[in-house]
N, CA, C and O atoms as a GROMACS GRO file, in nm:
protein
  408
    1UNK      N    1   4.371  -0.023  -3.592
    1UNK     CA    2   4.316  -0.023  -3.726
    1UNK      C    3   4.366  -0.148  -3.800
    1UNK      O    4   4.480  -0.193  -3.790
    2UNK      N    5   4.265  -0.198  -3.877
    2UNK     CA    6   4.310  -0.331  -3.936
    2UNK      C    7   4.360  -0.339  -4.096
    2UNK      O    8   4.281  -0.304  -4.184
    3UNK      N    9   4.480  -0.381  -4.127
    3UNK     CA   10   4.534  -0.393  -4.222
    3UNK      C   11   4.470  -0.406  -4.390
    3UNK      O   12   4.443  -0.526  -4.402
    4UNK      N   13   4.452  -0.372  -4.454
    4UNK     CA   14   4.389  -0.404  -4.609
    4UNK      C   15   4.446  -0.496  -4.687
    4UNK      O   16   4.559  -0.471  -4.730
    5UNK      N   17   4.379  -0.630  -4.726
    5UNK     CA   18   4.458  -0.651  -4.828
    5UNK      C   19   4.387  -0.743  -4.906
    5UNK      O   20   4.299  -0.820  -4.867
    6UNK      N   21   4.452  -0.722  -5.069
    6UNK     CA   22   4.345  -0.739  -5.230
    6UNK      C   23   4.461  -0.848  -5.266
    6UNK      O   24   4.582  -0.855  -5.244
    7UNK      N   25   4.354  -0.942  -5.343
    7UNK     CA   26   4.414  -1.019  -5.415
    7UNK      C   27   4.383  -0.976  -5.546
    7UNK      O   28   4.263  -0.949  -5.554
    8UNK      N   29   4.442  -0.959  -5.649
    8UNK     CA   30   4.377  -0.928  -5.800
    8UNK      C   31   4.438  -1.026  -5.879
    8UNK      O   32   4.552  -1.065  -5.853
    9UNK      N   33   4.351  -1.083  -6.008
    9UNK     CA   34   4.379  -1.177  -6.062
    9UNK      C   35   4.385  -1.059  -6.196
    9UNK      O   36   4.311  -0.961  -6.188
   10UNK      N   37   4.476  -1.075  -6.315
   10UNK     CA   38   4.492  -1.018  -6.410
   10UNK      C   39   4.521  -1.071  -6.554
   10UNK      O   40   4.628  -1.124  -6.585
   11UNK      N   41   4.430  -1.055  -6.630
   11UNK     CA   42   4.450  -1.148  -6.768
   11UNK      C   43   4.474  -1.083  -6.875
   11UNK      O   44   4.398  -0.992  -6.909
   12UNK      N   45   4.581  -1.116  -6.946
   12UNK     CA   46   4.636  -1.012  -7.039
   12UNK      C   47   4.618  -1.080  -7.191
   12UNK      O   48   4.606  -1.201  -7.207
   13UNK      N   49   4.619  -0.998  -7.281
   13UNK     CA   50   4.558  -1.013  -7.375
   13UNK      C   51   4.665  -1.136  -7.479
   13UNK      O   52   4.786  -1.115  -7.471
   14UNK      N   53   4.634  -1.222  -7.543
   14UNK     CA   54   4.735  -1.339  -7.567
   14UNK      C   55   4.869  -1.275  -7.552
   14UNK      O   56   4.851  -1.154  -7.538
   15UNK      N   57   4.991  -1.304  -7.548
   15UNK     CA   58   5.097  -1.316  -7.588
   15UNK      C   59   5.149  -1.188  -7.491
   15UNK      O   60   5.270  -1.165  -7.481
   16UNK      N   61   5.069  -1.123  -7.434
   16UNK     CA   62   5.128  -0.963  -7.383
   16UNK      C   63   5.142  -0.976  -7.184
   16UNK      O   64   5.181  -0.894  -7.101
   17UNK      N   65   5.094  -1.108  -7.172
   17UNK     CA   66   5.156  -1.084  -6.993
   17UNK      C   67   5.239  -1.060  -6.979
   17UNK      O   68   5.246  -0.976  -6.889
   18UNK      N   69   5.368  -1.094  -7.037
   18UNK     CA   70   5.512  -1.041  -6.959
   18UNK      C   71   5.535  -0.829  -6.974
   18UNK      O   72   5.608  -0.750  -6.914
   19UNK      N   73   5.425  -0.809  -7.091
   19UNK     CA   74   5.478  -0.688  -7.058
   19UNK      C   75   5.307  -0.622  -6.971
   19UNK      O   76   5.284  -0.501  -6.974
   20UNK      N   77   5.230  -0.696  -6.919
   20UNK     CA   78   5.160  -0.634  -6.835
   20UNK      C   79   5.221  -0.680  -6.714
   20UNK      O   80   5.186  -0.593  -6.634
   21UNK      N   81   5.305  -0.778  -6.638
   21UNK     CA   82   5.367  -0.780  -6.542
   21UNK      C   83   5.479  -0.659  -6.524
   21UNK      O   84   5.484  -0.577  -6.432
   22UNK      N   85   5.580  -0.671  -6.655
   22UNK     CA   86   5.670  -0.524  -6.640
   22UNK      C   87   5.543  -0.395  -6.608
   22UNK      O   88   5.594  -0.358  -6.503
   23UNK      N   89   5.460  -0.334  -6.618
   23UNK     CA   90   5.396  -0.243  -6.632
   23UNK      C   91   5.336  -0.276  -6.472
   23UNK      O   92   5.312  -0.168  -6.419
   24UNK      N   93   5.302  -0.398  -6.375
   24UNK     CA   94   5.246  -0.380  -6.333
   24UNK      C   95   5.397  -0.448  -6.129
   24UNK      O   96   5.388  -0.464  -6.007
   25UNK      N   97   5.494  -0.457  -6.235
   25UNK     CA   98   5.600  -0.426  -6.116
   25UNK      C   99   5.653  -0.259  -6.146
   25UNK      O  100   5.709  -0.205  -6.050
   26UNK      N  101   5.642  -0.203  -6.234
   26UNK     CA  102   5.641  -0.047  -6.219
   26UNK      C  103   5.562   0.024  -6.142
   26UNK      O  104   5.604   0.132  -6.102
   27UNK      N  105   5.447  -0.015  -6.108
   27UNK     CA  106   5.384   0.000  -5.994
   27UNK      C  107   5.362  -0.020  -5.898
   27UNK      O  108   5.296   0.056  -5.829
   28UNK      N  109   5.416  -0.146  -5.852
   28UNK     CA  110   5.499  -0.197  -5.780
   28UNK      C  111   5.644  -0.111  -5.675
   28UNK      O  112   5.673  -0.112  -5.555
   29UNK      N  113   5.709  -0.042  -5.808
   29UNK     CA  114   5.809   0.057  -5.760
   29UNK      C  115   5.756   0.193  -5.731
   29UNK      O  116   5.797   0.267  -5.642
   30UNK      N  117   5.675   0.213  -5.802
   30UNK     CA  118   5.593   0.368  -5.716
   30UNK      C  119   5.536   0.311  -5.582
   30UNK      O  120   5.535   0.375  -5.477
   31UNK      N  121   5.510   0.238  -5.591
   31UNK     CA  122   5.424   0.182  -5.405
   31UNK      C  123   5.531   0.180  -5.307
   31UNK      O  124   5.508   0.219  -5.193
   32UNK      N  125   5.667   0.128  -5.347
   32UNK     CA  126   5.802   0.192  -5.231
   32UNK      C  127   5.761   0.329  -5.166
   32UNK      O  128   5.757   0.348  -5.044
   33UNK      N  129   5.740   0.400  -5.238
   33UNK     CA  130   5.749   0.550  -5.149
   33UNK      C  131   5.639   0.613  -5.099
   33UNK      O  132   5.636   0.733  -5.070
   34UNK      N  133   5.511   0.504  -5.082
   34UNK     CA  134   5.405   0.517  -4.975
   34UNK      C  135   5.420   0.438  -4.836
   34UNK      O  136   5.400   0.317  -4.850
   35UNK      N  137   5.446   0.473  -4.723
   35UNK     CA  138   5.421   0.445  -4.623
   35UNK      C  139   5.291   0.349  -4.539
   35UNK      O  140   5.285   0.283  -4.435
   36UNK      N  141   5.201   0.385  -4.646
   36UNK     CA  142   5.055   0.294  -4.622
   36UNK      C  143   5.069   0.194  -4.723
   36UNK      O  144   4.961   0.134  -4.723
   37UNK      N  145   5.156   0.134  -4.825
   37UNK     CA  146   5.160   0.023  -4.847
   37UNK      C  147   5.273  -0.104  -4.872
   37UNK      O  148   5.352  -0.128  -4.963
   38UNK      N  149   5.235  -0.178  -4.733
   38UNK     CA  150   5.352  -0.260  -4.692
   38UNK      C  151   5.371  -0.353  -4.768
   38UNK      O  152   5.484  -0.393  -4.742
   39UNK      N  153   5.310  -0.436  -4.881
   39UNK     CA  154   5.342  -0.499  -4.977
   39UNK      C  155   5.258  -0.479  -5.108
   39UNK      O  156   5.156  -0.409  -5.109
   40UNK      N  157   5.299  -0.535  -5.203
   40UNK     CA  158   5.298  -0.480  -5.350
   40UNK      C  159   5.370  -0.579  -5.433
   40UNK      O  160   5.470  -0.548  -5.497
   41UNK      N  161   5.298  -0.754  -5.430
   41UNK     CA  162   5.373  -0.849  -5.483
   41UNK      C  163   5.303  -0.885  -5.619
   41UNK      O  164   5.184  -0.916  -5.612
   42UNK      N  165   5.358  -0.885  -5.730
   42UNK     CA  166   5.363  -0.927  -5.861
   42UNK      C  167   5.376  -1.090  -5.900
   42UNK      O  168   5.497  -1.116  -5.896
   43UNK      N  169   5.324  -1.172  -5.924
   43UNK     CA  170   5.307  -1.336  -5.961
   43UNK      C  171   5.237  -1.337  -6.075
   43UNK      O  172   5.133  -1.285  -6.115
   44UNK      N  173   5.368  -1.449  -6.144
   44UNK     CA  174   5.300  -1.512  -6.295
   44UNK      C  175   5.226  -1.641  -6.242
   44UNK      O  176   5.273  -1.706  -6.149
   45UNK      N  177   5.102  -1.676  -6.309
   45UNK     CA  178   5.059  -1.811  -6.260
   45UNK      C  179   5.164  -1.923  -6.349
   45UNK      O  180   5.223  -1.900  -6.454
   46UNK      N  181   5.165  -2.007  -6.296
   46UNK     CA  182   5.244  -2.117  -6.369
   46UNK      C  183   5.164  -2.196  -6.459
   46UNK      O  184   5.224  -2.253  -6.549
   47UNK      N  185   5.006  -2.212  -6.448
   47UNK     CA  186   4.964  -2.279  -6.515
   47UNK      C  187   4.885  -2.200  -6.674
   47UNK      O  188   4.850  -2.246  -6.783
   48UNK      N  189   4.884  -2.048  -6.604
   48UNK     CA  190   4.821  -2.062  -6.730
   48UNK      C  191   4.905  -1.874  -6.786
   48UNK      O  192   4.918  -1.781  -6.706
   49UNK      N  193   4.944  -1.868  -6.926
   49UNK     CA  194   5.032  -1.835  -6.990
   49UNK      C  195   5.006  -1.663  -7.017
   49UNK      O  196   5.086  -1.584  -7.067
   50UNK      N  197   4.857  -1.632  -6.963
   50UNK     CA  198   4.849  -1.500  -6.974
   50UNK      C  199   4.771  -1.415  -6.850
   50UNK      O  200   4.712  -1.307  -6.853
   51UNK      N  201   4.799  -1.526  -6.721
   51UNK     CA  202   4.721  -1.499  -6.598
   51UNK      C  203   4.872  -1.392  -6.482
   51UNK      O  204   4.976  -1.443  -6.441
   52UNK      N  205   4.853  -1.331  -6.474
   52UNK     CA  206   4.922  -1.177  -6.382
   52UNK      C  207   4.866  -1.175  -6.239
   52UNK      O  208   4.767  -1.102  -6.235
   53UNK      N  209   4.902  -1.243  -6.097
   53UNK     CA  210   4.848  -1.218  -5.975
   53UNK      C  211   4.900  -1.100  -5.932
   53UNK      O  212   5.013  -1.073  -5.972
   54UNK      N  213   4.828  -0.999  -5.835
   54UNK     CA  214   4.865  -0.886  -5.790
   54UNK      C  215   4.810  -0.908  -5.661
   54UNK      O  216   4.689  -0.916  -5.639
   55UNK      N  217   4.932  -0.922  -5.549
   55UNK     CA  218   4.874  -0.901  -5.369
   55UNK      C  219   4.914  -0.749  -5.334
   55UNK      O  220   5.020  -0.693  -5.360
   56UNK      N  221   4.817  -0.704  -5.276
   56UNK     CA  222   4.847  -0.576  -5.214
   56UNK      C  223   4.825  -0.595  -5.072
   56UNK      O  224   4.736  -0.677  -5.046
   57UNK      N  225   4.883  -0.542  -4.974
   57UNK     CA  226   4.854  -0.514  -4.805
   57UNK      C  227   4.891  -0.330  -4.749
   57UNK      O  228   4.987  -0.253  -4.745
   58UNK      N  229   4.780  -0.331  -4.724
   58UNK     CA  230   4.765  -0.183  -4.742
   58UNK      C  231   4.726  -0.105  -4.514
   58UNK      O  232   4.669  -0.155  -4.417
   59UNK      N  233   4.794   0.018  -4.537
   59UNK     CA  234   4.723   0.043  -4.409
   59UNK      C  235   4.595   0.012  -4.360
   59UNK      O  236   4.563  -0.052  -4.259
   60UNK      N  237   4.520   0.072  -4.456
   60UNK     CA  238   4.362   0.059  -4.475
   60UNK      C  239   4.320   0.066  -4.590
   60UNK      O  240   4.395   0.128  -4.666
   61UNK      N  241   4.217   0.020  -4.641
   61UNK     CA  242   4.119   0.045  -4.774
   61UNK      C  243   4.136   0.196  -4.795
   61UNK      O  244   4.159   0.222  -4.913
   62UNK      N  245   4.133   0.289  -4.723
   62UNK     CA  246   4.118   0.459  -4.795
   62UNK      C  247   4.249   0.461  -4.825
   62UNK      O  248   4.258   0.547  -4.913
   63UNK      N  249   4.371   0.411  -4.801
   63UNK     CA  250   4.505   0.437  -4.830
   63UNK      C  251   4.498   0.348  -4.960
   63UNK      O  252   4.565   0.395  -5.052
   64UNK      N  253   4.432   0.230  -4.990
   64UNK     CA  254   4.429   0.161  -5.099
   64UNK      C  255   4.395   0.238  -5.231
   64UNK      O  256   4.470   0.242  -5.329
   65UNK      N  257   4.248   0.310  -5.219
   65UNK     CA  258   4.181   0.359  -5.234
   65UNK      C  259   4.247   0.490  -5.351
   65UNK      O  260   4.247   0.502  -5.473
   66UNK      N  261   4.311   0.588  -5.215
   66UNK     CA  262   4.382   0.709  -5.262
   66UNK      C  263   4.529   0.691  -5.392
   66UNK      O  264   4.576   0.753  -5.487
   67UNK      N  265   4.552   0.564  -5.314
   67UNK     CA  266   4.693   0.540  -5.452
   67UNK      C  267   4.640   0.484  -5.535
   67UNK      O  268   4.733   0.440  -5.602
   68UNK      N  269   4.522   0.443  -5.594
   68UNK     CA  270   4.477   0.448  -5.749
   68UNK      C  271   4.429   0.601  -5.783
   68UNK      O  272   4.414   0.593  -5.905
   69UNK      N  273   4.401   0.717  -5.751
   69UNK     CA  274   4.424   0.854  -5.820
   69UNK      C  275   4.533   0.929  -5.809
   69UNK      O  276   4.520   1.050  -5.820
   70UNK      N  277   4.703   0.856  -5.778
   70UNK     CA  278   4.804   0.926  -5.780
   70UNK      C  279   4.844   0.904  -5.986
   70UNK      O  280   4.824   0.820  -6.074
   71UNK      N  281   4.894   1.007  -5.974
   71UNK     CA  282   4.911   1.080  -6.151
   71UNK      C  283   5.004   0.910  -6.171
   71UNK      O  284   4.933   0.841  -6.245
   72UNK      N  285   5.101   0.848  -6.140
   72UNK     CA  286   5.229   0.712  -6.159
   72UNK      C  287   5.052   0.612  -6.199
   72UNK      O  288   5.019   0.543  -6.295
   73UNK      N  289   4.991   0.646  -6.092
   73UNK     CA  290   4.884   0.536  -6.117
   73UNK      C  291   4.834   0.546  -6.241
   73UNK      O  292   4.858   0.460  -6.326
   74UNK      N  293   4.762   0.647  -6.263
   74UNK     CA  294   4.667   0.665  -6.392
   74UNK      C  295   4.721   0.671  -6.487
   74UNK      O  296   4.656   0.654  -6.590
   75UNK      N  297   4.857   0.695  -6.494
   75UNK     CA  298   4.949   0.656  -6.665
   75UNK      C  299   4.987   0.529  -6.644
   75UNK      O  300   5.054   0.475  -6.732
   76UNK      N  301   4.959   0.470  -6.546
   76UNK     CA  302   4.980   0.338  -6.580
   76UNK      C  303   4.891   0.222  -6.629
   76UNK      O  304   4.898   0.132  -6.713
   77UNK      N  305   4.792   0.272  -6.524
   77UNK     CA  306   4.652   0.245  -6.557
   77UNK      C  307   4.597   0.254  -6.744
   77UNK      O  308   4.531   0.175  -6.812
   78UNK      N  309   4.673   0.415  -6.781
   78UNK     CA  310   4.598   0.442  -6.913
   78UNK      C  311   4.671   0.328  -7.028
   78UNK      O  312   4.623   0.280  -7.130
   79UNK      N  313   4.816   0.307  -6.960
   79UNK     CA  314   4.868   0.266  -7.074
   79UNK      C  315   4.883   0.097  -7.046
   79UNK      O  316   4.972   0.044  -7.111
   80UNK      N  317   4.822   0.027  -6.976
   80UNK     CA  318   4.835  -0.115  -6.941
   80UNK      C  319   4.686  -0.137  -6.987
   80UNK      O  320   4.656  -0.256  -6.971
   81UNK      N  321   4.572  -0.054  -7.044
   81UNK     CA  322   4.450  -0.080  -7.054
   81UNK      C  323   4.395  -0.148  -7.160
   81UNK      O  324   4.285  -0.203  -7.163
   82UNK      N  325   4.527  -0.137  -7.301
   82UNK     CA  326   4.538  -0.213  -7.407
   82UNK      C  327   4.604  -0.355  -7.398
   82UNK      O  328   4.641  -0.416  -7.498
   83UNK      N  329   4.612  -0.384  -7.320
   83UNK     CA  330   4.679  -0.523  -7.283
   83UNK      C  331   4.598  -0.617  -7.172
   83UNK      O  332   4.600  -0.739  -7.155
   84UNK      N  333   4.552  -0.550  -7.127
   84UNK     CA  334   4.446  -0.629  -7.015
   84UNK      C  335   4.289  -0.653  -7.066
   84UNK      O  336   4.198  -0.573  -7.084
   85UNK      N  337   4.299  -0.832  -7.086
   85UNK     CA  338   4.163  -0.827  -7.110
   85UNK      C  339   4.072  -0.865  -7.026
   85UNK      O  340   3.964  -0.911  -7.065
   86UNK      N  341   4.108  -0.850  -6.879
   86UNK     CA  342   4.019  -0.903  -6.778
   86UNK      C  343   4.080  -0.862  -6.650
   86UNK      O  344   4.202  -0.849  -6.650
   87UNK      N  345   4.002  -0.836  -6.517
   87UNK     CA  346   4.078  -0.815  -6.395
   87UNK      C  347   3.955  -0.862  -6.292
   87UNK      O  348   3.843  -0.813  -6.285
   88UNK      N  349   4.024  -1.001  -6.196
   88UNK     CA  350   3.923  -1.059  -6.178
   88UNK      C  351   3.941  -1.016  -6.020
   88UNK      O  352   4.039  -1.077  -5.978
   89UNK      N  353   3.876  -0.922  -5.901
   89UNK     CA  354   3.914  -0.908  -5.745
   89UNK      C  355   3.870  -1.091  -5.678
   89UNK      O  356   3.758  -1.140  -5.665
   90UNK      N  357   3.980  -1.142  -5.654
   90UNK     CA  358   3.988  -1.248  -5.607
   90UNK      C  359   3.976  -1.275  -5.479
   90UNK      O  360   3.964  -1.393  -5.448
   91UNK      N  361   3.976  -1.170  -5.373
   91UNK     CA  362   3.947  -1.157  -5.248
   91UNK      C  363   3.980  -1.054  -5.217
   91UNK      O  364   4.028  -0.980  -5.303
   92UNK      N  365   3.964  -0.996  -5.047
   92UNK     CA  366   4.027  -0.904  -4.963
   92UNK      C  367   4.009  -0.939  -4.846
   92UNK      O  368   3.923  -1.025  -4.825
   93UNK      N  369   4.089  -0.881  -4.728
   93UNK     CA  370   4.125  -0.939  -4.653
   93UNK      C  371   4.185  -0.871  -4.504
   93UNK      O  372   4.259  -0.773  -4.505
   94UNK      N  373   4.158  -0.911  -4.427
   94UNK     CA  374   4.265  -0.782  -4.338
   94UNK      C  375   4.373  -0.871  -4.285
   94UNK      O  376   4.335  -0.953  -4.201
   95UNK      N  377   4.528  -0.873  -4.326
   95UNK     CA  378   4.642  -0.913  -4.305
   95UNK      C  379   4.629  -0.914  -4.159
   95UNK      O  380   4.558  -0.818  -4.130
   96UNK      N  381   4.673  -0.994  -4.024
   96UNK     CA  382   4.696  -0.954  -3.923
   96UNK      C  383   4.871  -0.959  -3.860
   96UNK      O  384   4.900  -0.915  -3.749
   97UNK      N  385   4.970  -1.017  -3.954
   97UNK     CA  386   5.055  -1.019  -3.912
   97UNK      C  387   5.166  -1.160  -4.008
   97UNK      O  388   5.127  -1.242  -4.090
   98UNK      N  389   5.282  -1.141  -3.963
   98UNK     CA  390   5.406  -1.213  -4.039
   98UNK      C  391   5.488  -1.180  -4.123
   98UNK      O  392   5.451  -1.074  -4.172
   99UNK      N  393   5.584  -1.216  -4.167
   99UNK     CA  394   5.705  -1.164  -4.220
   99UNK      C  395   5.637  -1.069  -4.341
   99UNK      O  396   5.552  -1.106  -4.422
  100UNK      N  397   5.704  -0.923  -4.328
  100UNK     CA  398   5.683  -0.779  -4.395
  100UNK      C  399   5.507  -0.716  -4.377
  100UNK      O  400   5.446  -0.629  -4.439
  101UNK      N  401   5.464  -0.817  -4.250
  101UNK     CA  402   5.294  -0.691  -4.214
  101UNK      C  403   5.342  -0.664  -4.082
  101UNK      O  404   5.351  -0.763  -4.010
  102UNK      N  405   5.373  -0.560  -4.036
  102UNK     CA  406   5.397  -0.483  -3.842
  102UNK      C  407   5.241  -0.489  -3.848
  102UNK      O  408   5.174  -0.453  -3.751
   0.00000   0.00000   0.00000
């Protein structure tokens, strides 16, 4: 089975990326205690002041899938929704291997 993995681009509303990055490495820390997802990396862009990258690598898309309707998700989801004024899917991908994908 071949690996999942999302690039998400995230734009937060002036002045509020650093606390949609905190909100969105908290989710980050709920993704530790799934087994179907081997990374869960958080990036500020350098160039521009309210842009949030999100890489995910996932077992599969249905494991992707299922951890956006876990309850950690959707309060996070509800409460990061006033701060995000854009979420752009920048690709996907199937990981095949290298440091932290088995």
């Amino acid at each position: 089975m071949n690996n999942f993995g999302l690039y998400n681009k995230f734009t937060a509303v002036e002045g509020k990326r650093n606390a949609l990055a905190e909100m969105l490495l908290e989710a980050a820390t709920s993704m530790e205690e799934l087994e179907d997802c081997a990374l869960y990396v958080v990036s500020l862009d350098d160039a521009n002041k309210d842009t949030v990258y999100v890489y995910e690598v996932w077992s599969d898309e249905n494991a992707h899938r299922a951890s956006l309707s876990m309850e950690a998700s959707q309060l996070l989801i509800q409460k990061a929704k006033p701060i995000i004024a854009g979420v752009e899917k920048i690709n996907t991908s199937s990981p095949i291997g290298g440091k932290g994908i088995s």
